[in-house]
N, C-alpha and C positions, 0 to 999 in steps of 0.2 A: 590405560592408553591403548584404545584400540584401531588398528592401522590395516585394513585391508584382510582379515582373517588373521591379523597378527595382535597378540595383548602381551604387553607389557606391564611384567610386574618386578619391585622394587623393596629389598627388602633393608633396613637400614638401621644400625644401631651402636650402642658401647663397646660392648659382650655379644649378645644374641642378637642378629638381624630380628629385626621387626617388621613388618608391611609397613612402606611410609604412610605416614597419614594423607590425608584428599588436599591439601593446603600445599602439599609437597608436590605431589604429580599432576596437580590444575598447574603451574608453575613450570615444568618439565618442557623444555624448548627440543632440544637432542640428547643423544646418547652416542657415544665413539667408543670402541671395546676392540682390541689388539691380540692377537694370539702369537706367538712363533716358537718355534721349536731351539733358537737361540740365542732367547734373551726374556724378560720377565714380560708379561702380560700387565696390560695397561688397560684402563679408562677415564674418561671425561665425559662428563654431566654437565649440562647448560640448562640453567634456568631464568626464566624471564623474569624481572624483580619488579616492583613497584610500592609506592605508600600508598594507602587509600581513605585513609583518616587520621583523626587526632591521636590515637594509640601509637601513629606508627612515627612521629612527631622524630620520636628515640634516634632510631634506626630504622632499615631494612628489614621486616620482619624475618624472611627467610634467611637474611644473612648471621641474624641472631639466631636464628633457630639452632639448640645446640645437637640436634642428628644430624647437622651438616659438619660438625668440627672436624679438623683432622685426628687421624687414628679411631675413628667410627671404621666400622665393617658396614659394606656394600655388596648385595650380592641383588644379579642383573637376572632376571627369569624372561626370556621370551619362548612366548607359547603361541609356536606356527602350526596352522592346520588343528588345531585340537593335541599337537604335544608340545609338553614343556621342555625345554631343554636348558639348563644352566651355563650363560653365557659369562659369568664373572662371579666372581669371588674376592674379594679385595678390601687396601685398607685404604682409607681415606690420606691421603699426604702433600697437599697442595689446594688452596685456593686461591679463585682470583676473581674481583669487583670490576666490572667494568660500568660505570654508571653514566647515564647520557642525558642532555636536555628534549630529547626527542621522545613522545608516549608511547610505551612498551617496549623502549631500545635499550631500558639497561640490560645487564647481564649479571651472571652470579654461577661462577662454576668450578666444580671440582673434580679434581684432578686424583686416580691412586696409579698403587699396582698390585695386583695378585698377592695372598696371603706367604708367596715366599719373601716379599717386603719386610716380614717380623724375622726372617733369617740372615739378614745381610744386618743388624744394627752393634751388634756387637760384636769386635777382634778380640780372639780368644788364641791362646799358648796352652794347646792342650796336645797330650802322650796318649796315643790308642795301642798299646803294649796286644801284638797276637791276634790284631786283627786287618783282613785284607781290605780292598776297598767298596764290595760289598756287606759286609758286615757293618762296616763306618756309617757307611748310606742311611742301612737300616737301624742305627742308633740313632744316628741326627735325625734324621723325619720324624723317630719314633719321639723326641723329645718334646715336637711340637703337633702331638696328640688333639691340641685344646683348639684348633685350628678345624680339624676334622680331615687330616693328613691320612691318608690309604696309602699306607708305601707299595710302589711296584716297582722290584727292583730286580735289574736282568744280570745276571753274573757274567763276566767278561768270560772270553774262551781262554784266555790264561789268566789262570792265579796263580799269585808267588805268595802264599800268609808268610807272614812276616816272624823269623823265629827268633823274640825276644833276646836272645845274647847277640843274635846279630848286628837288628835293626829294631826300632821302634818308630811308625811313622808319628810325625807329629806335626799341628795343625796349627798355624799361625796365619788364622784369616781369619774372617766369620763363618758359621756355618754355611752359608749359601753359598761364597767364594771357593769353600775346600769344596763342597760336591761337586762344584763347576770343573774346579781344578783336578779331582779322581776323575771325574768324565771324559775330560778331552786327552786324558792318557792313554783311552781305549776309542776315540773320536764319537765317545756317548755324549748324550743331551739329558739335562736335570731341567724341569719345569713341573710347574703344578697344572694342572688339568681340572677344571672345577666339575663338580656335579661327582655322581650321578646324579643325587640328590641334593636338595639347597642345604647350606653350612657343612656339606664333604667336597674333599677335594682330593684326586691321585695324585704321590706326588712319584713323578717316573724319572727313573735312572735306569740309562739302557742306549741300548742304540735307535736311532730314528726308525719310528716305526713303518717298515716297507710292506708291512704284510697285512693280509688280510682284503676284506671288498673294497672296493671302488667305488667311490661316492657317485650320484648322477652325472654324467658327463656334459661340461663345460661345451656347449655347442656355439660351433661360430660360420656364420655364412651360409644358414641353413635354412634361409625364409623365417616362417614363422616359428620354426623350435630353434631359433636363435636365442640365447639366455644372456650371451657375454657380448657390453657394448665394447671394452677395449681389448683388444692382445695384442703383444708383442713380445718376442723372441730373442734374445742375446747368448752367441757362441764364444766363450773363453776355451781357447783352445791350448792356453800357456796354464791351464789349473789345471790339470793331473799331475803327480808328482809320485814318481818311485823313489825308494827308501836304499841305499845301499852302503856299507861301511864294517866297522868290525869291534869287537867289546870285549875288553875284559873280566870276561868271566871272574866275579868276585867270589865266587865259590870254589873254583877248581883253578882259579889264576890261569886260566887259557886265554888267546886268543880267540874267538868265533867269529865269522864273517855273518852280517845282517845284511838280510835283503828281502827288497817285497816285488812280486810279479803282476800282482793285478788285485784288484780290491775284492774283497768277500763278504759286500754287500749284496743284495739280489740285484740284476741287472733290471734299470725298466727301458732300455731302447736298445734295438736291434744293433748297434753300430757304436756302444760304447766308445768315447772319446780317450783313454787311458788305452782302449785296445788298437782302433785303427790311425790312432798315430804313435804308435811304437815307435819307432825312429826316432820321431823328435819331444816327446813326453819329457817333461820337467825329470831333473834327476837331483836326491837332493841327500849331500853324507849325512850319518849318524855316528853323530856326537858327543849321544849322551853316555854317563861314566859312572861306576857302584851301581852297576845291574847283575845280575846274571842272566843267561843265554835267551829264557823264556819270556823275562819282563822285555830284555831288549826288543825282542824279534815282533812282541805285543805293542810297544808302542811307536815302532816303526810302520807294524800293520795299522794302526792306531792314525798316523797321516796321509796316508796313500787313503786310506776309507772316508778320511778326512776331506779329501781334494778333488772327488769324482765328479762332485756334481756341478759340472762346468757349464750346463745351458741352462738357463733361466727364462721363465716365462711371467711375465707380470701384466695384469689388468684388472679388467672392472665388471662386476657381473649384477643384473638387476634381483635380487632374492626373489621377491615375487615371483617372477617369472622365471626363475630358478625352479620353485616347487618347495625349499629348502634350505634354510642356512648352510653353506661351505665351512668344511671344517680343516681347522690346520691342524699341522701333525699326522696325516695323512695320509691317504691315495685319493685321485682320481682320474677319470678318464679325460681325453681330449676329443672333439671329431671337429672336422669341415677346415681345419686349418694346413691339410696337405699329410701325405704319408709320411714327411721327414720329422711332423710336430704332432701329429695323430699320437693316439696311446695314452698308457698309463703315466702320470706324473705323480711326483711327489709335494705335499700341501706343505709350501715353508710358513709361509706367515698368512694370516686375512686380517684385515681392518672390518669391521662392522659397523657402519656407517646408519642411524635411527632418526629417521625423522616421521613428524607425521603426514603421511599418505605414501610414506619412501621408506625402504632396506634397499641400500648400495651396500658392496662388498669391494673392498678393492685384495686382492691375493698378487701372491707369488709362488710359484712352481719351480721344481726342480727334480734335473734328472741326470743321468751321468752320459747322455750322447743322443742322437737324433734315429729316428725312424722306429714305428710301432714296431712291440712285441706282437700285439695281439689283430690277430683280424678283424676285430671288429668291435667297438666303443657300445657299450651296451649302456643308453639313454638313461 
C-alpha cells in the first residue's frame, strides 16, 4: 500500500506474523493505531468486502478468511521516507460486518490491542515471597518471552524488599493489573512499545520518559513550515496536589510526618503550575497505613509526580508534511503558538490515522505549567 513515499506493510498470523497475502491488502480501506503512555495500545483495520462469483455464493470471502480470526497476531510496519518503523504489535479481539446494499460500501473490520492484551486474561492468587516491585516486573514480563517482550525496567528511588517474616506481597489480579497497580505506587507507567524490530516489543516500567531528544517540532502559524492543522491549549490549575500527613512507622512503631514539596520530575516549562501557585495548590492527607517511613514518603512522592501535569495540549498534525511519524511517550518541541505554549512538551498519546493518499495524527501533549524552557524550538 503505497501512500505518498509511505508503504505499508502487514504482517498477520496464529503464532508467527506472516506478510498478508495480496487478496488481504487489495481489500485494506484504513488503518487507525493508538499509542499512550496510560493505557493499552489499540488498532482497527477496515476492509472493503465484496462477492464476485459463484465460490463466493458461501460467504464473504475475506470474512471467512481464517488470518482475520480473533487471537491472530497483527503487526503494522510503516515505512516513511525509506525507514521502517514498527507501528503495532497486537492481538486480534473484536470483529465487526457491516454489510450494505450499495457497491463497494460493505465493510469488514477488526479491532485489537497491543500484545499486553495476553496479560490481562487471567486473575491469579500469587505470593512473591523477597521480592520488591522491580524484581516482580522483571518475572512477569520475563514470563511472557513468546511475545518478544524486552523488559525495561527502571527501579524506583525507594526500595523497601520486602523481608519475608514480615510481609509477603501478594498478587490478586492479572498480571497486567498488578504491574499497573506497582507502577502508580511510584506514579510509573507499564506499556508495551512495539519494535525495534517486527515480532519484539519493550515492555517499560518506569517513570514517563522525560528525557532525552525532542522529536521535530510541531509548528503552528508559521506559513509554509506550518505542519499542525489543529491546537489547543487547557489549563487545570486545581491538578497539583501536595502530599502531607504522618505514618506509623511499622518498623520502629514511631510516629513520622510525610510530606511532599514539589515534584522531582524534570521540569519542561518555565513557570511550573505546583510552583507558582503555592498558596492555593491542592493539599491532600496521607492515609495510607502498614508502611514504613521510606515506602510512605515514596508513595506520597509517588502523587504529587502524579498530578503535575496540569496543561494539556491536543490536536491534529498532517504526517506528510510533518517529515515523520510523532511518537508518544515522548518529547517534543512546540514553536509559533506564543512564549507561554512554545517549548518542550511531553507526547501523552497519538492516534495514527491511514488512509490512502492521507497520514493524520491526532496527539495530545503535556507538561506541568506554561512558558518555554528553551530559547529556541529546533525544527
Amino acid at each position: 500500500m503505497d501512500q505518498i513515499g509511505i508503504h505499508l506493510t502487514l504482517l498477520i498470523g496464529p503464532t508467527v506474523a506472516v506478510p498478508a497475502p495480496p487478496t488481504v491488502m487489495e481489500a485494506l480501506s484504513s488503518v487507525e493505531v493508538s499509542h499512550s503512555d496510560d493505557r493499552q495500545s489499540g488498532f482497527q483495520i477496515m476492509f472493503t468486502i465484496g462477492r464476485s462469483g459463484p465460490l463466493d455464493l458461501l460467504d464473504y470471502p475475506l470474512v471467512a478468511n481464517p488470518l482475520l480470526k480473533p487471537f491472530n497476531r497483527v503487526v503494522i510496519i510503516v515505512t516513511f521516507n525509506a525507514i521502517p518503523r514498527v507501528l503495532m504489535d497486537g492481538i486480534i479481539t473484536h470483529q465487526q460486518m457491516a454489510p450494505s446494499d450499495k457497491p463497494g460500501a460493505s465493510t469488514f473490520t477488526i479491532t485489537g490491542e497491543d500484545v499486553s492484551v495476553m496479560m490481562d486474561r487471567e486473575e491469579k492468587s500469587v505470593q512473591h515471597p523477597a521480592q520488591d516491585e522491580t524484581l516482580i516486573a522483571l518475572k512477569l514480563i520475563a514470563s511472557y518471552a513468546q511475545y518478544g517482550l524486552i523488559p525495561m525496567v527502571i527501579p524506583p528511588v525507594v526500595i523497601d524488599p520486602p523481608i519475608p517474616i514480615e510481609r509477603v506481597p501478594v498478587q490478586q489480579a492479572t498480571d497486567l493489573q498488578y504491574l499497573k497497580q506497582m507502577a502508580e505506587r511510584y506514579a510509573y507507567v507499564f506499556y508495551i512499545k512495539p519494535g525495534p524490530a517486527p515480532l519484539t516489543n519493550i515492555a517499560y516500567w518506569g517513570p514517563p520518559e522525560r528525557f532525552g531528544l525532542p522529536q521535530s517540532a510541531l509548528t503552528i502559524n508559521m506559513g509554509q513550515a506550518t505542519n499542525v492543522e489543529s491546537f489547543s491549549v487547557s489549563n487545570n490549575a486545581l491538578e497539583p496536589t501536595l502530599v502531607s500527613g504522618q505514618i506509623q512507622d511499622r518498623t520502629t512503631n514511631q510516629s513520622v510526618p510525610v510530606q511532599t514539596f514539589a515534584s522531582l520530575r524534570l521540569p519542561l516549562s518555565a513557570m511550573p503550575a505546583w510552583l507558582v501557585n503555592q498558596p492555593n495548590v491542592r493539599r491532600r492527607q496521607f492515609r495510607d497505613s502498614g508502611l514504613n517511613a521510606m515506602q510512605a514518603l515514596g508513595r506520597a512522592q509517588g502523587i504529587t509526580d502524579a498530578s503535575v501535569d496540569s496543561v494539556v495540549a491536543e490536536g491534529q498534525l498532517d504526517a506528510i508534511r510533518y517529515g515523520t511519524p510523532l511518537q508518544a511517550r515522548g518529547l517534543v518541541g512546540v514553536r509559533g503558538a506564543g512564549y507561554l505554549h512554545d517549548g518542550i512538551w511531553y507526547v501523552k498519546r497519538v492516534t495514527h490515522q491511514i488512509k490512502k493518499e492521507t497520514y493524520k495524527q491526532k496527539f495530545t501533549l503535556t507538561r506541568d505549567g506554561l512558558g518555554s524552557i528553551t530559547p529556541v524550538v529546533v525544527p
